[in-house]
C-alpha positions as a Markdown table, in Angstrom:
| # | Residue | x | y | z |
|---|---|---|---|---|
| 1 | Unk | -4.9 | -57.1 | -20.8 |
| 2 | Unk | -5.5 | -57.4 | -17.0 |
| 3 | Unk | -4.6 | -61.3 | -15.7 |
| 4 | Unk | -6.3 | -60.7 | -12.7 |
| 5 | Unk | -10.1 | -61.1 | -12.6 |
| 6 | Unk | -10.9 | -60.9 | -8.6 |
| 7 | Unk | -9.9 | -62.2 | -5.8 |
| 8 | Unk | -11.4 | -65.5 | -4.2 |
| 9 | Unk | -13.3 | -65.1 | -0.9 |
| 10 | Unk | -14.3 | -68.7 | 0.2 |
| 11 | Unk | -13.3 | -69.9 | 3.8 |
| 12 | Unk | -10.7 | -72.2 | 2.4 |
| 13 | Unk | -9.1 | -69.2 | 0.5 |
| 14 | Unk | -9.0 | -66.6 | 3.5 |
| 15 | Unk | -7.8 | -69.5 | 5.3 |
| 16 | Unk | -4.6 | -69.5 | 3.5 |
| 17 | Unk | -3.9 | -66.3 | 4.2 |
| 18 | Unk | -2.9 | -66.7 | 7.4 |
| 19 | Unk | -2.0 | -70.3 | 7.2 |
| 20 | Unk | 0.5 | -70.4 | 4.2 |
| 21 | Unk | 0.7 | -66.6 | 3.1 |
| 22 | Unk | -1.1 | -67.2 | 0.3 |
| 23 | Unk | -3.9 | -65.4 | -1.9 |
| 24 | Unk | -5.9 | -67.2 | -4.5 |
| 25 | Unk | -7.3 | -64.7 | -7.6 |
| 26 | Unk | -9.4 | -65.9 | -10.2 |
| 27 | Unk | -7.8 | -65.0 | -13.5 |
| 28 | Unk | -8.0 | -64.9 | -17.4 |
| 29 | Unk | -8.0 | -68.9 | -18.7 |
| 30 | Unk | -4.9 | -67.5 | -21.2 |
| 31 | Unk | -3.0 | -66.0 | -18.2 |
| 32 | Unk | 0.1 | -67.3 | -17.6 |
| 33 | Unk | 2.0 | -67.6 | -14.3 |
| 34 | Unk | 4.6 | -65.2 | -15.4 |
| 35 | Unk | 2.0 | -63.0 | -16.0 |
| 36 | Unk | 0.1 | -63.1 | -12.8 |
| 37 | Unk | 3.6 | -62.5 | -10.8 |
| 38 | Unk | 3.8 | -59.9 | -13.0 |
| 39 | Unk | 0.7 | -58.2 | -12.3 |
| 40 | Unk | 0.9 | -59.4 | -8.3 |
| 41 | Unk | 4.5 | -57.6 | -8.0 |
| 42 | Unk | 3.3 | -54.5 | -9.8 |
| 43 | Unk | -0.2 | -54.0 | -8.4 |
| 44 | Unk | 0.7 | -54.5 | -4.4 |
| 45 | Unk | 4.4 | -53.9 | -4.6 |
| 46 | Unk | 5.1 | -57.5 | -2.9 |
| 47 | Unk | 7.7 | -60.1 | -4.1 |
| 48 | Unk | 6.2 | -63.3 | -4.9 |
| 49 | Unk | 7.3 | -66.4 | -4.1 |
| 50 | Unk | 5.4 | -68.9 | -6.0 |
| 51 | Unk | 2.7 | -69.1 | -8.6 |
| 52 | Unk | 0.0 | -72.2 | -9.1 |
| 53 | Unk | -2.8 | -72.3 | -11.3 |
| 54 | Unk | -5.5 | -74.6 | -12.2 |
| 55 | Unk | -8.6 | -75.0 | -14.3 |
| 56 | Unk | -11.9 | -75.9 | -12.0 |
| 57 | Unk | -14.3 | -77.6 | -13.2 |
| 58 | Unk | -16.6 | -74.6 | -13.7 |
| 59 | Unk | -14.1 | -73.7 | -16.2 |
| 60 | Unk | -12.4 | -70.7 | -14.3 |
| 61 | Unk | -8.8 | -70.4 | -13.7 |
| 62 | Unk | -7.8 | -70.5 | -9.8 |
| 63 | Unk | -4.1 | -68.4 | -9.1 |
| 64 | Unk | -2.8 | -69.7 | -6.1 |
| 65 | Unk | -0.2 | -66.8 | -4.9 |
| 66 | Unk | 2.3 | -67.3 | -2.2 |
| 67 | Unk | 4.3 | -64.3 | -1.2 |
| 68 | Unk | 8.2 | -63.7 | 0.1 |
| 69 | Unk | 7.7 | -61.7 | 3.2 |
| 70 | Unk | 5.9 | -63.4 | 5.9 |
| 71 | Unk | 2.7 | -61.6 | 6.6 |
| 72 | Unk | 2.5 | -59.9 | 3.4 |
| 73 | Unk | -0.9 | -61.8 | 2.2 |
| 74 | Unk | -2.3 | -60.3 | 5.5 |
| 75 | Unk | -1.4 | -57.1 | 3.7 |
| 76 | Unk | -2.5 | -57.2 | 0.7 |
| 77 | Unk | -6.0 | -58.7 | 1.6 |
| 78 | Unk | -6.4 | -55.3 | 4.0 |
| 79 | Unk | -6.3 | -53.4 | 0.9 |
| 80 | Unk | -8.5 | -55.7 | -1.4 |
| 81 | Unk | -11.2 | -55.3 | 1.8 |
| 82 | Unk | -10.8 | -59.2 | 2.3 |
| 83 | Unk | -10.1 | -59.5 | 5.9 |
């Protein structure tokens, strides 16, 4: 089962790209945060610093993903087309 729906694309979200090296993916609600590191580490061959979720209130489940290397979010949005 993939944990990873999409990534988000608001202004807020591609702000933190650049601002805190940080991606935010919508995700399965029975994802864990193990499992999105997981799938993170795998998928864009970056280590991960730290994982934080939440429920909106629309019911999806936001991934917040912060990555080790600096600049590495920079990266990884290139290849999802983000920025």
């Amino acid at each position: 089962m993939a944990a990873i729906l999409y990534p988000l694309t608001t202004e807020k979200a591609v702000a933190g790209i650049e601002r805190e090296n940080k991606l935010t993916f919508i995700v399965e609600t029975s994802a864990s945060k193990k499992q999105v590191r997981d799938e993170v580490e795998k998928q864009f061959k970056e280590k991960v610093r730290k994982v934080t979720t939440l429920i909106a209130l629309d019911g999806r489940k936001k991934a917040f993903v912060r990555f080790v290397k600096p600049g590495a979010a920079a990266d990884v949005a290139a290849k999802l087309k983000i920025v």
